[in-house]
N, C-alpha and C positions, 0 to 999 in steps of 0.2 A: 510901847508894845503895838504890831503891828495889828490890821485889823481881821477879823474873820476872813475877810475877802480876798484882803491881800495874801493872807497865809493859802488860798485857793494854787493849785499848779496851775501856775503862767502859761505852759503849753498849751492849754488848752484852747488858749484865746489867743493862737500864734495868730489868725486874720484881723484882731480890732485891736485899738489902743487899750490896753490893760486900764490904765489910767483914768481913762475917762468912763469905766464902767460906773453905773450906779447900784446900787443893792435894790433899789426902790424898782426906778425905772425900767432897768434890763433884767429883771428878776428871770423872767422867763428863758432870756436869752439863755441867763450863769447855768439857770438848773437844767434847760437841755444841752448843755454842753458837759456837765458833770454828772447828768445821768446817762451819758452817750460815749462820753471818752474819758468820765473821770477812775480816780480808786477809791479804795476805802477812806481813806485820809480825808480827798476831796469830799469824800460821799458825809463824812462825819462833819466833815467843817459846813457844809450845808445845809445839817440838820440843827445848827447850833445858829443860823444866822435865818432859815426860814423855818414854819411851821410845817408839819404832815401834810396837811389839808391842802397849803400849796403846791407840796413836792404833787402828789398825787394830783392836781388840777392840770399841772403842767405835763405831769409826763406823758399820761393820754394824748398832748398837743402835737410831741414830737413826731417830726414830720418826716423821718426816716432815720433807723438805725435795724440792725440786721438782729434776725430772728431771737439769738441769744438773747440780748438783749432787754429785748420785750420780752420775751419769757420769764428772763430774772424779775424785771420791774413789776412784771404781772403778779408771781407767786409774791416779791415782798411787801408791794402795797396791796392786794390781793384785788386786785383790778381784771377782770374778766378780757379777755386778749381783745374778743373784739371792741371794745370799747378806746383802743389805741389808733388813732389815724393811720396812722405808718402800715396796720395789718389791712383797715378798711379801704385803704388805695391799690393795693397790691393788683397788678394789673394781671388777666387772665387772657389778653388779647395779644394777639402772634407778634412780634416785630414788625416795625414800616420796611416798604420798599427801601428803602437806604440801607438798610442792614445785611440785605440779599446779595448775594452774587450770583 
């Protein structure tokens, strides 16, 4: 029987070796990948191979994912938005010369 992880959608980790993930090691990597582009399926299988208290340490961490997003994760871990990197960066400052014509 395959393992928690590997039951994980492979897509998601269409840029690294599948294979050489570890559950330990790359923890933070799996869970913003599966809190960022996973579904329910992944979302289930990663409360079954990590704890609350992780999912919720890490996703704060994630370093960009669009508004929805952080919304959902906000209301279901009940994480106050700004408490998420990705809103705290959010830049207020115009475009560089290079984007001008």
């Amino acid at each position: 029987m395959p393992s928690k992880l590997e039951q994980l959608n492979k897509t998601l980790f269409w840029d690294v070796d599948f294979k050489k993930l570890d559950c330990k090691k790359n923890a933070d990597f799996i869970i913003k990948r599966v809190l960022s582009f996973g579904d329910e399926k992944d979302y289930s299988l990663l409360r079954e191979i990590y704890d609350l208290g992780k999912l919720k340490k890490t996703a704060v961490k994630i370093g960009w994912a669009d508004k929805r997003t952080i919304n959902f994760w906000s209301l279901v871990f009940n994480i106050p938005l700004q408490s998420f990197i990705c809103i705290k960066r959010l830049s207020t400052q115009r475009p560089g010369a290079f984007l001008k014509r």
